[in-house]
Every structure is written in structure tokens, then in C-alpha cells.
N, C-alpha and C positions, 0 to 999 in steps of 0.2 A: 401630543407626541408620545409613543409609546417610549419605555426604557431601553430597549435597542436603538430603536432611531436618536433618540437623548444622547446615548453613548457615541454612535458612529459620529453623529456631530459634533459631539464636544471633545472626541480625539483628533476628527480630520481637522479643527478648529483650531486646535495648539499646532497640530504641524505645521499648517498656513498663515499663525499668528507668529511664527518665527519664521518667515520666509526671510525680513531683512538683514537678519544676522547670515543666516545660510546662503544667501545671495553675497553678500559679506565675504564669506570665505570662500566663494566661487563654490560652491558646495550646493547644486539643486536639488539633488538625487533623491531625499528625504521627501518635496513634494512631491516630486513626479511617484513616489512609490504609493504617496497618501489618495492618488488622482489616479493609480495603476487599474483601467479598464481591465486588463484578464483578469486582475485580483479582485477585483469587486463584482463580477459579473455575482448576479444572484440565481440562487437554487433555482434548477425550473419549475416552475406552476405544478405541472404533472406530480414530477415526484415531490412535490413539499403536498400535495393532494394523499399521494402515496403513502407521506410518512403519518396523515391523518386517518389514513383509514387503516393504519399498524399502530395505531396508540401510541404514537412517537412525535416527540418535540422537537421543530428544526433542531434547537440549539444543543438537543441529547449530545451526549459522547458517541461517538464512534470506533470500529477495529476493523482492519482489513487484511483480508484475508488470500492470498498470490495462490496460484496452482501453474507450474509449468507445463504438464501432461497434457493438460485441458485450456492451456492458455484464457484461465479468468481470472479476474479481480473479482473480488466479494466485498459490499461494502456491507457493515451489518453495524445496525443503531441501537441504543439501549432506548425500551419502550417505558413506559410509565411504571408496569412491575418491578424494574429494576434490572433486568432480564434483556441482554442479545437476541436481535430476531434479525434474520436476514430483509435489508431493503434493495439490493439490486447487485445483479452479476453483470460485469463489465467483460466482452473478450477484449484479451489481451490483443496488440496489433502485430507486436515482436518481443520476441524477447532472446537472448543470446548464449551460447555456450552448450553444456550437457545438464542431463540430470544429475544433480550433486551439488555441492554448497563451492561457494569459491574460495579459493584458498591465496592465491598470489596475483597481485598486479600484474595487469598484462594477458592474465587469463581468459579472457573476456567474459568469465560467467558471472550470470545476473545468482545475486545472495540466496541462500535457506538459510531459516530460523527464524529469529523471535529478535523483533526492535521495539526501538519506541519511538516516536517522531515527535517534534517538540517545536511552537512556534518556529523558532531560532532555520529550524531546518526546511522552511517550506521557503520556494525559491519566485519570487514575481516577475522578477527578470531575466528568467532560463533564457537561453538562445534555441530549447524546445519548447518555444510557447510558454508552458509553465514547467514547475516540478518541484519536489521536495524529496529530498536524502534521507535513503532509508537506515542512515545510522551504522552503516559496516564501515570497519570491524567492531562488535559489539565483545565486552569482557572475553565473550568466551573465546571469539576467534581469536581476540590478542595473545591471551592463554596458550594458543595452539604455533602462535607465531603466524597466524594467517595477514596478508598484505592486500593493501586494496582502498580507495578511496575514490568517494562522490557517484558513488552510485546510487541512483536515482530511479524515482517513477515518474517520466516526464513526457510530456508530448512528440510530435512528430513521427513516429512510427519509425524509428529508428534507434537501433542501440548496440553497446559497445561494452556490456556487462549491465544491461538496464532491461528496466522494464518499462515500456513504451507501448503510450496509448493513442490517439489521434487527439489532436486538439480539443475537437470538444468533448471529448472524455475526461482528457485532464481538466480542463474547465471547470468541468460540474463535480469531478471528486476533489479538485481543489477545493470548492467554495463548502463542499461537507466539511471537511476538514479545518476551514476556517469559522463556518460556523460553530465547530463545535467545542475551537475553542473560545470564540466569543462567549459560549455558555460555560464555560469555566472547564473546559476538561484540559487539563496540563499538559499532556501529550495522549496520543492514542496509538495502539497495537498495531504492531504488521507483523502479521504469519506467514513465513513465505514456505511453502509446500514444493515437492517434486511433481507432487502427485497428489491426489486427494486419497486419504488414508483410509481406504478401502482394503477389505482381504482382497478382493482380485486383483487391486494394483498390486498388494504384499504378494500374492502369489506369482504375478506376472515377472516380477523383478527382484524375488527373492536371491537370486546369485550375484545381484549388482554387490559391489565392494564397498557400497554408502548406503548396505542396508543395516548397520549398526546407529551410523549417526541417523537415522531415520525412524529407528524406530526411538531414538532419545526425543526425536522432537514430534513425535507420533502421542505421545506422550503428554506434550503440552497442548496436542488437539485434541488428545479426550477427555480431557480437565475442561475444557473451554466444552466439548460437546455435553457435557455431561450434566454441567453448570450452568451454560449458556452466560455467565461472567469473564470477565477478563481475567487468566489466569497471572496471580505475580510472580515473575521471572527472575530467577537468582542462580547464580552459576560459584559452582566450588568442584576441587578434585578435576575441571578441564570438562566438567559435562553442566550441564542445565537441569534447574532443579523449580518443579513448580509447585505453586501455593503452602510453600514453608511456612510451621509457625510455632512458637514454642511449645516445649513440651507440659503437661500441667504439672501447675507448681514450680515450675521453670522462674530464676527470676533476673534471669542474666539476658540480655538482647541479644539476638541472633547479628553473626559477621560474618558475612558470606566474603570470600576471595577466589575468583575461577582459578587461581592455581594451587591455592591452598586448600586445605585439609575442611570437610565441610562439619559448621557444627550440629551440634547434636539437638535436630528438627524434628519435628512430629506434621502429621496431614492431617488434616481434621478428616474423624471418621465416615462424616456422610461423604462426605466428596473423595475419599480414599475408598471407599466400597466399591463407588459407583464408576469410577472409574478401572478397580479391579474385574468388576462384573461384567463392563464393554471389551475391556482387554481378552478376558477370559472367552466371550462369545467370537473376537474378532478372530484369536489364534487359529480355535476351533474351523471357524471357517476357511480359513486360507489354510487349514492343514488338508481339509473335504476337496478344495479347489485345486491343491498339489495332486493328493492323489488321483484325482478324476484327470488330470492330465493337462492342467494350464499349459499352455505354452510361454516359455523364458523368454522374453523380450531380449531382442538380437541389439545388439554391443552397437555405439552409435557407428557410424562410418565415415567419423569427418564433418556432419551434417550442425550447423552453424544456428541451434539453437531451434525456434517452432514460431508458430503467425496461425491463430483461431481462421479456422476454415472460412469465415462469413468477410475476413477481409483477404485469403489469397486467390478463392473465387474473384476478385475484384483486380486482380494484379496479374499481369501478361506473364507466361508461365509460372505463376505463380505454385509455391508449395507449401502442404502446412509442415514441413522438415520433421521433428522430435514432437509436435503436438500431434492430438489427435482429440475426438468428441470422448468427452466423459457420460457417462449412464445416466440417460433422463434430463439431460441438459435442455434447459428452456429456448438456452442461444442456440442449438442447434438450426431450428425452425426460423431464424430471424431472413426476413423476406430482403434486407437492407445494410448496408453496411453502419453503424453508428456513426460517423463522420468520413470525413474526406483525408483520404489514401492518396498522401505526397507521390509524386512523379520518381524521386529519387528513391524511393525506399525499395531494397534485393532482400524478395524474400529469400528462406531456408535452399537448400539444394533439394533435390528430390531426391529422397535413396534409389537407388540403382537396380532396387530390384523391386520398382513398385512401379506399374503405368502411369502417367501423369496425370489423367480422370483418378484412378486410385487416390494417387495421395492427395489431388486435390481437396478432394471430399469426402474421401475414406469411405466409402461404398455408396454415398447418396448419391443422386441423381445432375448428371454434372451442369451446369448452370452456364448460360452465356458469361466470358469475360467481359467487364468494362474496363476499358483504358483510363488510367489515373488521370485526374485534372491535372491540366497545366499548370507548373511552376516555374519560377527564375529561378535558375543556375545559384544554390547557393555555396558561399566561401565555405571551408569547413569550420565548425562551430564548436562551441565546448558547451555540454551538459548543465553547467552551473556559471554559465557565464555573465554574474552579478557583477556590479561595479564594488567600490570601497563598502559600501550603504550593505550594503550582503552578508562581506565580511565581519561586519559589527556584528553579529546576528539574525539578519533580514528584516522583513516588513514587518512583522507584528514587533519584534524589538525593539527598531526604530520609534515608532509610532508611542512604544510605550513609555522612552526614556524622553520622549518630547515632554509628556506630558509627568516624569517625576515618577512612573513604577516600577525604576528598579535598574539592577546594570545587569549580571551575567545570567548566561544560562541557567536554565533549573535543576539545582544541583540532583536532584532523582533521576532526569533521564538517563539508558544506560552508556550513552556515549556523546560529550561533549563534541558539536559540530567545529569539524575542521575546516582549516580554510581552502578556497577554492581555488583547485588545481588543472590545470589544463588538462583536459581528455579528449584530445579531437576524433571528431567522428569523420567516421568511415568516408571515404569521397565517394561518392556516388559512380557505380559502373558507365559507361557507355551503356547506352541503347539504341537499339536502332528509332526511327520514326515511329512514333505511333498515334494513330487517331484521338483525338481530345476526346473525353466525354463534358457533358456539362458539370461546369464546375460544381460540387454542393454547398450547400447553404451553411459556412459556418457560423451564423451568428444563432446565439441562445436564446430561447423563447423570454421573451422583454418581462418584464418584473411585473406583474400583477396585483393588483389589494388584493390582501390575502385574509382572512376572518381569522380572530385570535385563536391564538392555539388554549387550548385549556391547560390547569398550570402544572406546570412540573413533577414531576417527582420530590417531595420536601425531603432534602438530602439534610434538615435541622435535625430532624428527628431520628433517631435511633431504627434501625431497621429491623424487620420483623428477624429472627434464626434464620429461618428457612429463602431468605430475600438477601445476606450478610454472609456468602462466602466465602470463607477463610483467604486470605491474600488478595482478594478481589482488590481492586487499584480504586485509591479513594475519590471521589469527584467533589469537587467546588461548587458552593452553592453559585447556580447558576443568574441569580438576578442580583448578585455582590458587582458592583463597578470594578475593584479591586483585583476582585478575580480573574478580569476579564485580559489581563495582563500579569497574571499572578507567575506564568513558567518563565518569566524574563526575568524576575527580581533577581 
């Protein structure tokens, strides 16, 4: 038996060697989360083949990466070099609100910026299938007095200030995420974008009134592009400040406070050139794409957020609202919807000044609709609707105080998870009748022998300069048992 399999056994083993105390205090919730099929589903064959032929270890770290414009998820793995390489673009199914960051409860808008997501926050007993809390309000909105809780990336294809994927979407980016910390990464990156930080976007939307906070956290995408490292995230003075680090000869530690006064940091000069240098060509560009005559992207009109083209082809008047195809997208071409497209789920509106073929598909070739599979009528449901076992922390929590690693959250993430609030969603419109299509297959391609992966990155050893970017987020050696629950101590 390999060290992974050793582990999964000898944790699922303590939760089930106390079942008689827990059955005791009428308390089962703990097994059933150790026994949670959605949570244990394993990576598919394909992309764990995928992450072999990207010199990448299931169990690397991972960062994910949001675009509202383009409605994708980015999931990107650290490979053997040390180094972020993209392993697959998810479209988004729905997502809600405008382009802009959310500011108050009630808003309905899904978050921009920079989290960190941490055991604690990943959810097994969503009432969407699965999900995990992308950590808003994070320092700096609190800073700002921004309001808002238990927003999520969760299943069902429906949302209420979220970002929503189909079932087996969340599935399979769940179990990356749980892989990854099984290999010891503490918590991992979400970048949530309006847009992909391109000059033509910058030019299209330069009169938007959220193009200052945008180009602050444009900022922390060309640290990350530049680097292909995980930028580290620190906020002072009410803005976001990336891969701080003392100045030399400095001998005082850095105290960041997003409302207080920031101290006095230095960038280490490779990665402050090089991100000077992308800045410098980007401006340039988007000043050529002004004057050549961009057209200013028109003011929303009501329109309730955006849905990737390849599922509102799939949905009875469907529209992709505030999304649209981003340049050179792989999804564009996708012959298939990634999962099955709930009965209940209302796409965006269609703006009123665009044919329905138009905005379906935004100039490609319009495509027969299919009628969503049938579902039962459901009650309305809450995003985060765990039981007590939730509350404590969640599943990886649970599992890990069975067995003696530890009590609270990790005190590094940027925002300890709150507890779960009721947010019911949307009740589902009226529709009239319509023809079933055949249901699709949601079940995950079945677990496979897999041929060992070759070893790790030795995170013992000291990293080369040029491999050791300044703020980069430290990772846990990944074959420590310790580790494996190290963000709950």
C-alpha cells in the first residue's frame, strides 16, 4: 500500500473507530462526511494522464483563476520546476450581478480579487452538490466596510452572488483541491477577474468607474503572469500590495493592516522589472487600441450577470447576458456541454438591443437548442447548507481532530471561515412544458490503477534564485502525514 492510500485509511479508520461514542451523542454526521461519495470521488483518469504529460503531481498545489467576461474558471497546478502551468479551463455555468467587485449584502454580485481558501472552507454537504467559500470579505473589503457572506463556487448552475458550475464540474475541481491538500498545500489562490487583463479589455472598458480597483488587482495578475508563482497577498493603506518583502538590511518584520499605514517594503528587483516591463508594453497597447477607435463597452442594462455560451446554446431561450467569448478560447469550439444543465436554472436576460441568435453565440453559427433534463421541483435551498459537522470547520477539519491534528483554522489564511448563513436561492421561474432531452451521465469516470507518479518536487531542499520568488506561498512537504492536516491545527 502506497503512502496515500496508508493515509486515507488510517484517517477514514479513526473516524469509524469512534463511531460508538458519536452514535452516543446521537452525533453521526462525522461518518457519513468520512463515507461522503461527492467528496471522495477521485480525479478522472484523463486529466490525472493530463497532469503526467505537464510534469505535474496529483498532489501539487493548485490556484484558480475566475474571469466574469469570458465566464471561465482556470485551474493551474504547480509542475515539477516549481512553476504554475495552466491544467484546464472550466466555463462557468452562471454567475450573477455586474462587472465589479461586490460591495454589500444583498447585491447579488459574485466577488473580484484575491482569496485564499483553506481546508476549513471547502463544503461536502452543499445543498449545490458540492462547494467551498471563496473567503469574502477578505482584509481589504472589511477595510472598505464591504458586506457579504458565504459566497461560494458551487454546483448546480445556479447563483445568488456565486459562481456556479454544473455538478460534475464542481466534482472534479473539488477533488483537485482536495488533492491538493492532501499533499500538503495549506490553502490555495482564487483570482477572481472582471475580465482577463488584456489591453483590449483595458481599452474596451476604460470609462467603467471600477477601472481603478482593477487595475490594483491587474497588478497582482502580472506578478503571477510574470512569475508563474503564487503571488503573496498583503493589504495596507485600503489597497492590495503584492510580494512584499523587507528592505535590505531591514531587520524589523513587516506588519501589514489594510487600514493602516503600509510599512516600509521593498519588491525584489527581478520580479519588480518584470512586471514593470509587462505594465509598460500593456499601457502602451491599450493607449494604440484607444486611439485606433475601441469601442466603450455599453453600461449594463439590468442584465443579471453572464452563462459561457456552450451551456446557454443548451437552455430554451437562453442568453449568455454580460459574458461573451474571450480571444482564442479553447471552449469556444466545445462540441458538448460539460455536464447536465438543471431544469430550473434562468439564464441572464438578453440585452435589447441584440437578436437572440446574436447573443446567444455572439456571431458563431447558432446551434440546435436542447431541452434541460428533467428534475424534481426543488424546495429552495441554501449554498452552504452543512449541518453542526460544517460549522466546526468542515470535512477535512473533522477528520483531522478525530485523529489528534489540531483544533482551529490556519491562522495564515486571509479570512477565518464564518459560520453558515442562510442565503436562499432564487425559486425557480415558471416555464412552460418542454421536451425532455436524455438525461446526461453524471457519474465520473470510475478510478483507475494509476502508474506512480515520479517524485515530487523536494520542497527539503533550498530552491535554486531563479525557482524562489520573493513572497511566493510556502508549500508543506508533501509526503509529511502531519502535513496532511497541517491548515486545521
Amino acid at each position: 500500500m502506497n503512502n496515500r492510500s496508508f493515509v486515507r485509511a488510517l484517517v477514514t479508520s479513526a473516524a469509524l473507530l469512534g463511531a460508538g461514542v458519536l452514535m452516543a451523542s446521537c452525533n453521526s454526521n462525522d461518518i457519513s462526511l468520512a463515507n461522503n461519495a461527492k467528496a471522495n470521488q477521485p480525479v478522472p483518469p484523463k486529466l490525472v494522464a493530463d497532469m503526467a504529460a505537464k510534469d505535474m503531481d496529483l498532489q501539487s498545489p493548485i490556484l484558480v483563476r475566475l474571469f466574469k467576461q469570458e465566464a471561465e474558471l482556470e485551474i493551474w497546478k504547480q509542475d515539477r520546476s516549481g512553476r504554475f502551468a495552466l491544467l484546464k479551463t472550466y466555463p462557468i455555468c452562471r454567475w450573477s450581478g455586474d462587472l465589479g467587485p461586490k460591495v454589500k449584502e444583498g447585491d447579488r454580485q459574485a466577488p473580484e480579487g484575491f482569496y485564499s481558501i483553506s481546508p476549513a472552507q471547502m463544503n461536502p454537504q452543499s445543498a449545490y452538490y458540492l462547494s467551498f467559500n471563496t473567503g469574502y470579505p477578505n482584509a481589504f473589503d472589511k477595510a472598505l466596510g464591504r458586506t457579504g457572506s458565504q459566497l461560494m463556487v458551487h454546483g448546480d448552475c445556479s447563483s445568488r452572488g456565486c459562481y456556479a458550475m454544473t455538478d460534475e464540474q464542481i466534482a472534479e475541481i473539488y477533488s483537485l483541491g482536495r488533492e491538493s491538500f492532501f499533499g500538503g498545500q495549506k490553502q490555495f489562490q482564487l483570482q477572481a477577474y472582471p475580465f482577463k487583463m488584456t489591453p483590449a479589455n483595458l481599452a474596451k472598458h476604460r470609462n467603467n468607474p471600477n477601472m481603478p480597483f482593477w487595475r490594483m488587482i491587474k497588478d497582482g495578475n502580472d506578478h503571477f503572469e510574470v512569475t508563474k508563482h503564487e503571488p503573496k497577498v498583503e493589504f495596507c493603506e485600503k489597497k492590495y500590495v503584492f510580494d512584499p518583502i523587507k528592505k535590505p538590511g531591514a531587520t524589523k518584520e513587516l506588519v501589514f493592516d489594510a487600514a493602516g499605514k503600509c510599512p516600509d517594503y521593498a519588491i525584489a528587483d527581478d520580479v519588480a522589472d518584470a512586471v514593470r516591463e509587462k505594465q509598460a508594453t500593456d499601457i502602451a497597447e491599450t493607449a494604440r487600441l484607444v486611439a485606433k477607435g475601441t469601442p466603450v463597452a455599453k453600461i449594463n442594462t439590468g442584465i443579471d450577470g453572464g452563462m459561457h455560451r456552450v451551456f446557454a446554446a443548451r437552455v430554451p431561450e437562453g442568453s449568455t447576458g454580460l459574458s461573451e467569448p474571450g480571444d482564442g478560447s479553447s471552449l469556444s469550439l466545445m462540441a458538448r456541454a460539460p455536464g447536465t444543465v438543471p431544469s430550473h436554472v434562468n439564464p441572464p436576460r438578453a440585452p435589447a438591443d441584440r437578436a437572440p441568435s446574436e447573443n446567444l453565440l455572439m456571431g458563431a453559427p447558432e446551434q440546435p437548442k436542447l431541452a434541460a433534463a428533467p428534475a424534481a421541483a426543488a424546495p429552495t435551498r441554501v449554498a452552504n447548507a452543512a449541518p453542526a459537522a460544517q460549522e466546526e470547520g468542515g470535512f477535512f477539519s473533522n477528520l483531522a481532530r478525530k485523529v489528534g491534528l489540531g483544533g482551529g483554522a490556519d491562522a495564515t489564511a486571509s479570512t477565518p471561515p464564518s459560520k453558515p448563513k442562510a442565503e436562499a436561492k432564487q425559486p425557480p421561474k415558471p416555464e412552460a412544458p418542454k421536451t425532455a432531452a436524455p438525461k446526461h451521465d453524471t457519474k465520473q469516470a470510475a478510478a483507475a490503477p494509476r502508474p506512480p507518479l515520479k517524485p515530487s518536487v523536494d520542497t527539503a531542499t533550498p530552491a535554486a534564485k531563479d525557482r524562489n520568488v520573493a513572497g511566493s506561498a510556502p508549500i508543506v512537504p508533501p509526503n509529511s502525514f502531519d502535513s496532511r492536516f497541517g491548515a486545521v491545527r
